[in-house]
PDB file with SEQRES, HELIX, SHEET and CRYST1 records, atoms N, CA, C and O in Angstrom:
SEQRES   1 A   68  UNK UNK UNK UNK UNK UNK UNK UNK UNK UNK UNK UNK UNK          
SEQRES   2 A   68  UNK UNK UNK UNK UNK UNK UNK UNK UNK UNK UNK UNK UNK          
SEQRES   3 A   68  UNK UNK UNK UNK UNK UNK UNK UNK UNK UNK UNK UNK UNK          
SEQRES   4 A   68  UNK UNK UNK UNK UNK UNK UNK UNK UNK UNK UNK UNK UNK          
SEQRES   5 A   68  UNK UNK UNK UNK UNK UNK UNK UNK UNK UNK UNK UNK UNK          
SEQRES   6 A   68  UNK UNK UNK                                                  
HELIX    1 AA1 UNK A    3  UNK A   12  1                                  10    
HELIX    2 AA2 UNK A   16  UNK A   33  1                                  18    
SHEET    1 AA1 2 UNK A  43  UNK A  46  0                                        
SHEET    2 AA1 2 UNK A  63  UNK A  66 -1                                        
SHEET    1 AA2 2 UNK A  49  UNK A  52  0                                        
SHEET    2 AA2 2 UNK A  57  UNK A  60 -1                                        
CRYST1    1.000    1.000    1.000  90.00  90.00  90.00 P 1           1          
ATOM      1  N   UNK A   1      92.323  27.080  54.440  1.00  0.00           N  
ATOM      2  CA  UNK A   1      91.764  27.485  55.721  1.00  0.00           C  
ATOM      3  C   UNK A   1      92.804  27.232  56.815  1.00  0.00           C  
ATOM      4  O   UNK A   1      93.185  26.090  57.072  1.00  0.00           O  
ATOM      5  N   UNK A   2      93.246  28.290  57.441  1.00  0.00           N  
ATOM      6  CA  UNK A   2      93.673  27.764  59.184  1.00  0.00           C  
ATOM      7  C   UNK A   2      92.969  27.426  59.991  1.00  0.00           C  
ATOM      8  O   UNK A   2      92.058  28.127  60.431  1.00  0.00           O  
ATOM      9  N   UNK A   3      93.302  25.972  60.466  1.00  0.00           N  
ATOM     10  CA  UNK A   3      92.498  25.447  61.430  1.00  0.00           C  
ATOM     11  C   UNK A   3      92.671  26.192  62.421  1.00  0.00           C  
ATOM     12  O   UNK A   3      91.703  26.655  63.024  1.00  0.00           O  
ATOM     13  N   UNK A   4      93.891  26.441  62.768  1.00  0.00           N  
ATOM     14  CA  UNK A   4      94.126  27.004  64.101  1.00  0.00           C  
ATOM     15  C   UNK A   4      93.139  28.553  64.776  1.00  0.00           C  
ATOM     16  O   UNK A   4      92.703  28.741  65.912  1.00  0.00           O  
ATOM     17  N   UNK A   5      93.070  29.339  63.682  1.00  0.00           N  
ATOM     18  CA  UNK A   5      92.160  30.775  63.439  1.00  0.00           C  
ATOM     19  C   UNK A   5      90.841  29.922  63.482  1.00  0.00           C  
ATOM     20  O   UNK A   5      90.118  30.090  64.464  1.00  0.00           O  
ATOM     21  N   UNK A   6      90.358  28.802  62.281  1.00  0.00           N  
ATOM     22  CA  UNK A   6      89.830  28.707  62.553  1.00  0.00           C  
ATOM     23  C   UNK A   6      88.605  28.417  64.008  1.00  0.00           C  
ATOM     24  O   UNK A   6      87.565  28.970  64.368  1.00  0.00           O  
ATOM     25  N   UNK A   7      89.268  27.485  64.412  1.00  0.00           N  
ATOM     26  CA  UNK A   7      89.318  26.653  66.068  1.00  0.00           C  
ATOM     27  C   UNK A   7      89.314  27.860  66.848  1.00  0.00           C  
ATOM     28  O   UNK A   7      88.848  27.478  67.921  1.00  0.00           O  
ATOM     29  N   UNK A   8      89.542  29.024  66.945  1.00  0.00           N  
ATOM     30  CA  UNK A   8      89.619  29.862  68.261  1.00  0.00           C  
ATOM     31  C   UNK A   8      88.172  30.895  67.400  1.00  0.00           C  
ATOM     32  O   UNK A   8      87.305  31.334  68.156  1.00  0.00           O  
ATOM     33  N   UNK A   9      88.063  31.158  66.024  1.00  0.00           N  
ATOM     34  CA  UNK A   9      87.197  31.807  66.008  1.00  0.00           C  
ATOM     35  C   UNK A   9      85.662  31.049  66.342  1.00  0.00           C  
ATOM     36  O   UNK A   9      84.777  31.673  66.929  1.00  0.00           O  
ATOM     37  N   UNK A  10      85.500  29.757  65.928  1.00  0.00           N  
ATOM     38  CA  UNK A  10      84.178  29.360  66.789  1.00  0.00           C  
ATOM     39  C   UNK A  10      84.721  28.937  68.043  1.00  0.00           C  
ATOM     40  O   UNK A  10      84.248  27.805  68.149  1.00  0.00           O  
ATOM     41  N   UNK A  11      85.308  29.108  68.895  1.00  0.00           N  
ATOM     42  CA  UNK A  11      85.512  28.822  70.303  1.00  0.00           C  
ATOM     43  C   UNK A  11      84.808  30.529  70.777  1.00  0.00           C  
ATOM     44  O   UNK A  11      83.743  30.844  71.308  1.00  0.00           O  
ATOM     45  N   UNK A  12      85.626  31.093  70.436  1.00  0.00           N  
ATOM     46  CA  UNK A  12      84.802  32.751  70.842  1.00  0.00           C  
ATOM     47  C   UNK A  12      83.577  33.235  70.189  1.00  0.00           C  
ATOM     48  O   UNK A  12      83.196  34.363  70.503  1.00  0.00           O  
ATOM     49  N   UNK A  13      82.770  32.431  69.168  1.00  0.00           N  
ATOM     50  CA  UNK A  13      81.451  32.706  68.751  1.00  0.00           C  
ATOM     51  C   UNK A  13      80.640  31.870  69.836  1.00  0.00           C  
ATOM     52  O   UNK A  13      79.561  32.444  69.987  1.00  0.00           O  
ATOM     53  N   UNK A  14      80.718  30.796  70.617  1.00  0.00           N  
ATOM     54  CA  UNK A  14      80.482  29.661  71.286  1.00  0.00           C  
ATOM     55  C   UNK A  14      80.195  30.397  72.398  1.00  0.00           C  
ATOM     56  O   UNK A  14      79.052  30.531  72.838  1.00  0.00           O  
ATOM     57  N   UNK A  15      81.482  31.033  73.025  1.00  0.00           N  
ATOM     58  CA  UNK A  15      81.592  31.580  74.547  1.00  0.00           C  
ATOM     59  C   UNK A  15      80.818  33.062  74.698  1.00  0.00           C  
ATOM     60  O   UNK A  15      80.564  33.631  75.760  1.00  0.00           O  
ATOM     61  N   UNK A  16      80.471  33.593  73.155  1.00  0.00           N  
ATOM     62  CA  UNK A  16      79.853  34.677  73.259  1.00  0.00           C  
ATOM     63  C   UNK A  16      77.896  34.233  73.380  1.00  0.00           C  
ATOM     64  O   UNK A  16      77.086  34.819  74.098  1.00  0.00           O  
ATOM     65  N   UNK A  17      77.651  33.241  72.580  1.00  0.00           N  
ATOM     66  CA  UNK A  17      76.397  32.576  72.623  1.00  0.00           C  
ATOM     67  C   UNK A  17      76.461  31.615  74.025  1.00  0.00           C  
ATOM     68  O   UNK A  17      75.414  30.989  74.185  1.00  0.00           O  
ATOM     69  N   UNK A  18      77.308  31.421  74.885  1.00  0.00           N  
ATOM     70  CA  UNK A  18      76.642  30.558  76.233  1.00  0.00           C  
ATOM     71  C   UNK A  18      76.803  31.920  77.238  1.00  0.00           C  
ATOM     72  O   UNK A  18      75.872  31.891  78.043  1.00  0.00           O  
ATOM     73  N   UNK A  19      77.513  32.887  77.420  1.00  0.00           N  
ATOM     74  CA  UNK A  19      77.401  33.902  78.022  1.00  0.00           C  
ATOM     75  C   UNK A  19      76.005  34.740  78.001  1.00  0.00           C  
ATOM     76  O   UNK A  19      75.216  35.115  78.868  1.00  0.00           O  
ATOM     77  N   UNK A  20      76.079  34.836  76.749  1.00  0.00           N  
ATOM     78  CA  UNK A  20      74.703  35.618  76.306  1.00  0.00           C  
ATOM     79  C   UNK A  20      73.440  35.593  76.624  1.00  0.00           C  
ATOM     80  O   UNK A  20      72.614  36.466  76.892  1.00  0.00           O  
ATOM     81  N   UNK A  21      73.404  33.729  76.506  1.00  0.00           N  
ATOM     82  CA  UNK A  21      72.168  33.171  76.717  1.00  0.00           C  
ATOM     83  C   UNK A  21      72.115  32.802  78.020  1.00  0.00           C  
ATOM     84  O   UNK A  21      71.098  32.187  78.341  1.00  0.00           O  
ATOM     85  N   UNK A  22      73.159  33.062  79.100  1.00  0.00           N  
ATOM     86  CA  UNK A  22      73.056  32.552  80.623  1.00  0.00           C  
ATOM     87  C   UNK A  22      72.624  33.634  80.993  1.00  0.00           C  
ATOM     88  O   UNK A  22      71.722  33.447  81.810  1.00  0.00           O  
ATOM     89  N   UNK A  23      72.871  35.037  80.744  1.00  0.00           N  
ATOM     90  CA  UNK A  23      73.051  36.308  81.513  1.00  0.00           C  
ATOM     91  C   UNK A  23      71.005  36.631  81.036  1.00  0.00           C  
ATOM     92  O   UNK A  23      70.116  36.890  81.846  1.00  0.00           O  
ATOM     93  N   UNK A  24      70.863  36.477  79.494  1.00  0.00           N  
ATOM     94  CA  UNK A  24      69.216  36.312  79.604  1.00  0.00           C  
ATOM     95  C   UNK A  24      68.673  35.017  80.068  1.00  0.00           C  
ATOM     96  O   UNK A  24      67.878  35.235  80.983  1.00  0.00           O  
ATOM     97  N   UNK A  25      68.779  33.795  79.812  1.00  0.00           N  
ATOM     98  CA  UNK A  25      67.874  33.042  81.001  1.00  0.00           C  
ATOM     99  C   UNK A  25      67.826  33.344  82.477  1.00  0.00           C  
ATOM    100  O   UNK A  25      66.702  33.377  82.977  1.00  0.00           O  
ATOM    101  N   UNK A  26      69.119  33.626  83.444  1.00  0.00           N  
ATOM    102  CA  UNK A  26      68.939  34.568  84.516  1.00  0.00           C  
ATOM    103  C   UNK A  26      68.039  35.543  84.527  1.00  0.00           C  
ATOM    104  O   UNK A  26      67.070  35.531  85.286  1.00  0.00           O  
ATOM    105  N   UNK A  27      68.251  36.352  83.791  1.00  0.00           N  
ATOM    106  CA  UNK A  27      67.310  37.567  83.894  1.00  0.00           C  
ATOM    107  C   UNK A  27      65.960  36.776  83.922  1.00  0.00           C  
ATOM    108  O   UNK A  27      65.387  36.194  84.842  1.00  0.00           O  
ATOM    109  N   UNK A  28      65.728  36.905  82.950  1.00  0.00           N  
ATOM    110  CA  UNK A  28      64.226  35.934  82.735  1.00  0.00           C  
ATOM    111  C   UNK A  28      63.507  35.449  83.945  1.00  0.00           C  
ATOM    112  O   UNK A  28      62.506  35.928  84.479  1.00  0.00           O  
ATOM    113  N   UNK A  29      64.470  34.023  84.395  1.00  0.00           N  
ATOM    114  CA  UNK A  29      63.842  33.727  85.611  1.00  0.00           C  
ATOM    115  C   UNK A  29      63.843  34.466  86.736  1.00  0.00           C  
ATOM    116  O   UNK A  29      63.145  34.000  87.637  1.00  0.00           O  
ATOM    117  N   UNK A  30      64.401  35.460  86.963  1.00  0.00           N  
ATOM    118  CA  UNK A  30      64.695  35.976  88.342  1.00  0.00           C  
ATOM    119  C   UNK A  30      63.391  36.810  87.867  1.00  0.00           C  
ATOM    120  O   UNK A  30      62.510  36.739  88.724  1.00  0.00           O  
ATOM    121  N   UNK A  31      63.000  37.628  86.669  1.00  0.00           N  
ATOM    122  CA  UNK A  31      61.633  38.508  86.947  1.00  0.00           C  
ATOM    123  C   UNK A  31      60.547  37.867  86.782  1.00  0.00           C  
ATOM    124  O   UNK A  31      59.578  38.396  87.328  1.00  0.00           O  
ATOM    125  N   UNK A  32      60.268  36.519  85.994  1.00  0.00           N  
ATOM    126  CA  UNK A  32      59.535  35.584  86.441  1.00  0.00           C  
ATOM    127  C   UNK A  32      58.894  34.962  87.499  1.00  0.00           C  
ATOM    128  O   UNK A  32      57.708  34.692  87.690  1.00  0.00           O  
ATOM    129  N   UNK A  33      60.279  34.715  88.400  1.00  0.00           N  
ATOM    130  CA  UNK A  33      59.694  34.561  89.947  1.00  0.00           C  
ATOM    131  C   UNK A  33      59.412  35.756  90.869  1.00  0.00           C  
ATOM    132  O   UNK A  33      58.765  35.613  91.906  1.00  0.00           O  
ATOM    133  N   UNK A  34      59.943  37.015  90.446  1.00  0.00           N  
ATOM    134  CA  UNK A  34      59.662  38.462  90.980  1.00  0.00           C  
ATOM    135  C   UNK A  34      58.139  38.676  90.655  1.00  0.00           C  
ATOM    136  O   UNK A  34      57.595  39.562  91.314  1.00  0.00           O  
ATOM    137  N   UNK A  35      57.392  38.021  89.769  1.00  0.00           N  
ATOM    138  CA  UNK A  35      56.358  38.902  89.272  1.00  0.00           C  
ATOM    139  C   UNK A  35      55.425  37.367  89.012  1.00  0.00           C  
ATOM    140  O   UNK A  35      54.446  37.322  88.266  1.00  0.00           O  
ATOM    141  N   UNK A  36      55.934  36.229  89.750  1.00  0.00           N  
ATOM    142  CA  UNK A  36      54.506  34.691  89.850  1.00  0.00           C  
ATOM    143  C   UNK A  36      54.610  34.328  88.798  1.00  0.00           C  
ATOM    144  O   UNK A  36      53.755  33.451  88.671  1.00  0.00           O  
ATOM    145  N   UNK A  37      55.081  34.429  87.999  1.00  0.00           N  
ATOM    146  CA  UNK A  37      55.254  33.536  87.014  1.00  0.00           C  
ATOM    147  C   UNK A  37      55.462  32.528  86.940  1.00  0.00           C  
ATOM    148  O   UNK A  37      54.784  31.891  86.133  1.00  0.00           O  
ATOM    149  N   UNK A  38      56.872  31.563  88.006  1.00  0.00           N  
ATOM    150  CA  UNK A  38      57.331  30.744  88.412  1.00  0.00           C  
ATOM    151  C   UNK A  38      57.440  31.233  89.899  1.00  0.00           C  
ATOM    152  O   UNK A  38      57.475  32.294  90.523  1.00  0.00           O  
ATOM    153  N   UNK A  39      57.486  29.498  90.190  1.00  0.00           N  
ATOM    154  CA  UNK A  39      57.617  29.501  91.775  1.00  0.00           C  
ATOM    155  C   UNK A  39      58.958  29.435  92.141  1.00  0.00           C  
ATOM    156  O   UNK A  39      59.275  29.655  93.310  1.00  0.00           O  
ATOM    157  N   UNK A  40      59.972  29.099  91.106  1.00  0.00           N  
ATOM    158  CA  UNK A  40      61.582  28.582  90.997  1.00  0.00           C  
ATOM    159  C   UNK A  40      61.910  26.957  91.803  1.00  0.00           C  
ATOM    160  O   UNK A  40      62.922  26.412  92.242  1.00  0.00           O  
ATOM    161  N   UNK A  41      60.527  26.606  91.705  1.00  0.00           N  
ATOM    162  CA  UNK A  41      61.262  25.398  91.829  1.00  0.00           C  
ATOM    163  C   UNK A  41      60.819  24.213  90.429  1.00  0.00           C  
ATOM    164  O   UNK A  41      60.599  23.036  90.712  1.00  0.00           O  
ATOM    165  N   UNK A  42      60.756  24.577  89.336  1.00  0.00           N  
ATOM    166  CA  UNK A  42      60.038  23.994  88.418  1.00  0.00           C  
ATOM    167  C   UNK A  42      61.477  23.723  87.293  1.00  0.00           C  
ATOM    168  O   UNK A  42      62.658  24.029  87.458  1.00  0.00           O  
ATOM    169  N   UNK A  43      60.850  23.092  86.242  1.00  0.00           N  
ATOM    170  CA  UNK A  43      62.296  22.285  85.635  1.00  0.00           C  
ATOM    171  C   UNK A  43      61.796  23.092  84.358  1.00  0.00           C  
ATOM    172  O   UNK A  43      60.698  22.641  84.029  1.00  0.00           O  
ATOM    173  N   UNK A  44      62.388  24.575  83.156  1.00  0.00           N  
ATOM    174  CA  UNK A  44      61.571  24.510  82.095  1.00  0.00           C  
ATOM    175  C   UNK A  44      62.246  24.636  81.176  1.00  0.00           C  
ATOM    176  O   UNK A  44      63.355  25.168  81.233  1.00  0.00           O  
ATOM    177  N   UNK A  45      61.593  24.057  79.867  1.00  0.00           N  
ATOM    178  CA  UNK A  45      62.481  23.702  78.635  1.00  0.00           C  
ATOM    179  C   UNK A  45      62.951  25.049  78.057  1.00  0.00           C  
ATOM    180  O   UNK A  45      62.388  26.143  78.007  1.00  0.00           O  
ATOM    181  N   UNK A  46      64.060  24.665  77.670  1.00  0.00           N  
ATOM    182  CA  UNK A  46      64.803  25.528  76.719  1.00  0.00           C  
ATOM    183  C   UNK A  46      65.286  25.161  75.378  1.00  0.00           C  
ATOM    184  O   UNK A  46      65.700  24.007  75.270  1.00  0.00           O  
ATOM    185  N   UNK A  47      65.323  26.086  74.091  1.00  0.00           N  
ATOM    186  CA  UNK A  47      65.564  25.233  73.037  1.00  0.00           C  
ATOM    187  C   UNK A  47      66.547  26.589  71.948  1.00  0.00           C  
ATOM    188  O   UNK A  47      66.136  27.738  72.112  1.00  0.00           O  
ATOM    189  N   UNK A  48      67.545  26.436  71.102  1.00  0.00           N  
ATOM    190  CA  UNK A  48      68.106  26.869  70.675  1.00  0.00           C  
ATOM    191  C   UNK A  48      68.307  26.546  69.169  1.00  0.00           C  
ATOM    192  O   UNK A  48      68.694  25.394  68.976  1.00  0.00           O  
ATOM    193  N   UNK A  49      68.119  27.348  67.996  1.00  0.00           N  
ATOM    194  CA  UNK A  49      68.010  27.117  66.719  1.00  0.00           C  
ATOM    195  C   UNK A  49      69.490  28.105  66.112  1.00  0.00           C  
ATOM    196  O   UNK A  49      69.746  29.305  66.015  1.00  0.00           O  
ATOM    197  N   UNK A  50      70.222  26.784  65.797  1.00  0.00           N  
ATOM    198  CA  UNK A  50      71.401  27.644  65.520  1.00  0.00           C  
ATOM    199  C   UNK A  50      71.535  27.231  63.944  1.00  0.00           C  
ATOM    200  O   UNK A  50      71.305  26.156  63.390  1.00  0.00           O  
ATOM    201  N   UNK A  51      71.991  28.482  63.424  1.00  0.00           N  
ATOM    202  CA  UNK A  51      72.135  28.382  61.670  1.00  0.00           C  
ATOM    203  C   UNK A  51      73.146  29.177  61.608  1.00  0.00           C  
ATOM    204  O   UNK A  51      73.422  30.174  62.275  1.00  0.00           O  
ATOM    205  N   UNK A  52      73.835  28.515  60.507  1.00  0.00           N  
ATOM    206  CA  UNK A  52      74.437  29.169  60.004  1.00  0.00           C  
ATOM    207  C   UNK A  52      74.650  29.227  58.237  1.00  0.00           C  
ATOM    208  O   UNK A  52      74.753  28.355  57.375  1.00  0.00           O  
ATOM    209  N   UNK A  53      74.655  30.918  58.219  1.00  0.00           N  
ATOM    210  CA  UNK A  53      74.961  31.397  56.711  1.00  0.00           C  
ATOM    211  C   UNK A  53      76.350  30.843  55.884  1.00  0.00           C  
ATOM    212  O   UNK A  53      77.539  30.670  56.150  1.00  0.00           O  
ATOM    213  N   UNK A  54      75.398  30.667  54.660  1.00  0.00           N  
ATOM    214  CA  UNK A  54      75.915  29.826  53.323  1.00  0.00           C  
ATOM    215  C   UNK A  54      76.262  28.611  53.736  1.00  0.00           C  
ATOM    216  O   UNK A  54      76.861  28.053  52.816  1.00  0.00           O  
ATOM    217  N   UNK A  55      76.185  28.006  54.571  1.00  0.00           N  
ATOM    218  CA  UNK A  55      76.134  26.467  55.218  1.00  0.00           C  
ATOM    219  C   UNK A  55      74.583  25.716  55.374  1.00  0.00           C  
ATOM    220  O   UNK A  55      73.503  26.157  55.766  1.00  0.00           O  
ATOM    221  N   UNK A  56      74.885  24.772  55.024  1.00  0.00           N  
ATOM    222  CA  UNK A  56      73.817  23.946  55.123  1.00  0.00           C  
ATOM    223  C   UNK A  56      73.248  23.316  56.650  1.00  0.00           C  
ATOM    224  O   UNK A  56      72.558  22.347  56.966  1.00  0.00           O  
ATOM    225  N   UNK A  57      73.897  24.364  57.356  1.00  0.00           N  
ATOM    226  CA  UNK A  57      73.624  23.980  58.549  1.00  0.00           C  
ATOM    227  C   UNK A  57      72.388  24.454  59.708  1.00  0.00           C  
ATOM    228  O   UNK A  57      72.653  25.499  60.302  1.00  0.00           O  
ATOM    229  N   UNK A  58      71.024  23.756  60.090  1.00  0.00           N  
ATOM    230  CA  UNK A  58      69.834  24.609  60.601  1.00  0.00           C  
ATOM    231  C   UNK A  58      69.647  22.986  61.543  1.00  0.00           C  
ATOM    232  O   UNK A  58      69.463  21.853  61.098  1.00  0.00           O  
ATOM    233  N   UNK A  59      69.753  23.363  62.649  1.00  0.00           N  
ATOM    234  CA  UNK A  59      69.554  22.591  64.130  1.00  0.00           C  
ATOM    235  C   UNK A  59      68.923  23.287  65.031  1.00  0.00           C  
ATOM    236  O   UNK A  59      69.136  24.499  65.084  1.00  0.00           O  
ATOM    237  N   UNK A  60      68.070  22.710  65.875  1.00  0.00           N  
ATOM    238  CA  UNK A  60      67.757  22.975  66.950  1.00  0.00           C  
ATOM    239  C   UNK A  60      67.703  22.217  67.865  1.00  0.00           C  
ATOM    240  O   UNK A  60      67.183  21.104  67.793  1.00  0.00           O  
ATOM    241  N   UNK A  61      68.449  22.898  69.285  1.00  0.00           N  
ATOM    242  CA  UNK A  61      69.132  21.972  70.479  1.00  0.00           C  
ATOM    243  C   UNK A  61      67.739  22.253  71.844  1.00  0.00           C  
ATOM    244  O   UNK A  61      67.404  23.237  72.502  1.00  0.00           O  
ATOM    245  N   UNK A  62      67.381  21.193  71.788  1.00  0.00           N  
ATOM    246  CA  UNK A  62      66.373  21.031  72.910  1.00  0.00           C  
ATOM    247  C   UNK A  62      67.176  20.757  74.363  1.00  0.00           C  
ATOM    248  O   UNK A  62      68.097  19.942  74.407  1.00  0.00           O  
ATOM    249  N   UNK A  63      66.864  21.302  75.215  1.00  0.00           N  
ATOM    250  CA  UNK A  63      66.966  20.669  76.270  1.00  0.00           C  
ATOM    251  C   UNK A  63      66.124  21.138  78.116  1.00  0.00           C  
ATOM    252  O   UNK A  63      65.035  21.713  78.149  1.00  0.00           O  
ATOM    253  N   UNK A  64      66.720  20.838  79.140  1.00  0.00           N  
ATOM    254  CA  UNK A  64      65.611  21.415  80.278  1.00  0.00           C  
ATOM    255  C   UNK A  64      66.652  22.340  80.988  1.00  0.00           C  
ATOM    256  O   UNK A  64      67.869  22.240  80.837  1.00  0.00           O  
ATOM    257  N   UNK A  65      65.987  23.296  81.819  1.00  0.00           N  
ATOM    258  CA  UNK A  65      66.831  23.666  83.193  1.00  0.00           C  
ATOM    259  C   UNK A  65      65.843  23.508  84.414  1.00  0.00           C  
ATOM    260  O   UNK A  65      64.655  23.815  84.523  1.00  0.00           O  
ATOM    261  N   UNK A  66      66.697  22.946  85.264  1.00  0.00           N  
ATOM    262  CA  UNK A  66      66.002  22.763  86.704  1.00  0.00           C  
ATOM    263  C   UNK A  66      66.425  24.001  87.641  1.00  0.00           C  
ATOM    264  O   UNK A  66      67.614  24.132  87.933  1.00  0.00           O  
ATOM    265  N   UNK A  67      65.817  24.575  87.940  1.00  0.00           N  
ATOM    266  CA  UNK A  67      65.391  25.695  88.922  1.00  0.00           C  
ATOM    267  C   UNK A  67      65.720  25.225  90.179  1.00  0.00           C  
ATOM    268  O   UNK A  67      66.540  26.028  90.625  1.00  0.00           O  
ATOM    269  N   UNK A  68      65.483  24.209  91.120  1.00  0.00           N  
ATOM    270  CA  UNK A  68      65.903  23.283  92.117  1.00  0.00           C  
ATOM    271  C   UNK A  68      66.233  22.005  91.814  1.00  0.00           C  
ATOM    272  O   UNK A  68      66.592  21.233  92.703  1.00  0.00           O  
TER     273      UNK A  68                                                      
END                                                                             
C-alpha cells in the first residue's frame, strides 16, 4: 500500500463528506426556519453512520449544532 496515495485519498473522501453534509444541513435549516419548523435559535442533534466496505468498520458519530 502507499501511504502517501493512500493519506490524500481519505483526505478527499473526508472533504467531500464535510462539504456535502454542510451545504445539506444549511439547506435544511434555512427551509426549516422559512417554513416554522425552527425558530434558529435552538441547539439540534446531528448524527453520522459511517461504514465502510469489506472493513470491519460501522460507527456512528453523534454530536449537536447550535443555531445561536
Amino acid at each position: 500500500m502507499n501511504e502517501e496515495t493512500f493519506n490524500i485519498e481519505v483526505r478527499k473522501f473526508l472533504k467531500k463528506v464535510g462539504v456535502t453534509s454542510q451545504r445539506e444541513i444549511e439547506k435544511a435549516v434555512r427551509e426549516a426556519i422559512e417554513d416554522g419548523r425552527l425558530t434558529g435559535d435552538e441547539t439540534i442533534k446531528a448524527n453520522v453512520k459511517l461504514t465502510v466496505e469489506k472493513l470491519d468498520v460501522d460507527v456512528d458519530i453523534d454530536g449537536a449544532i447550535e443555531l445561536e
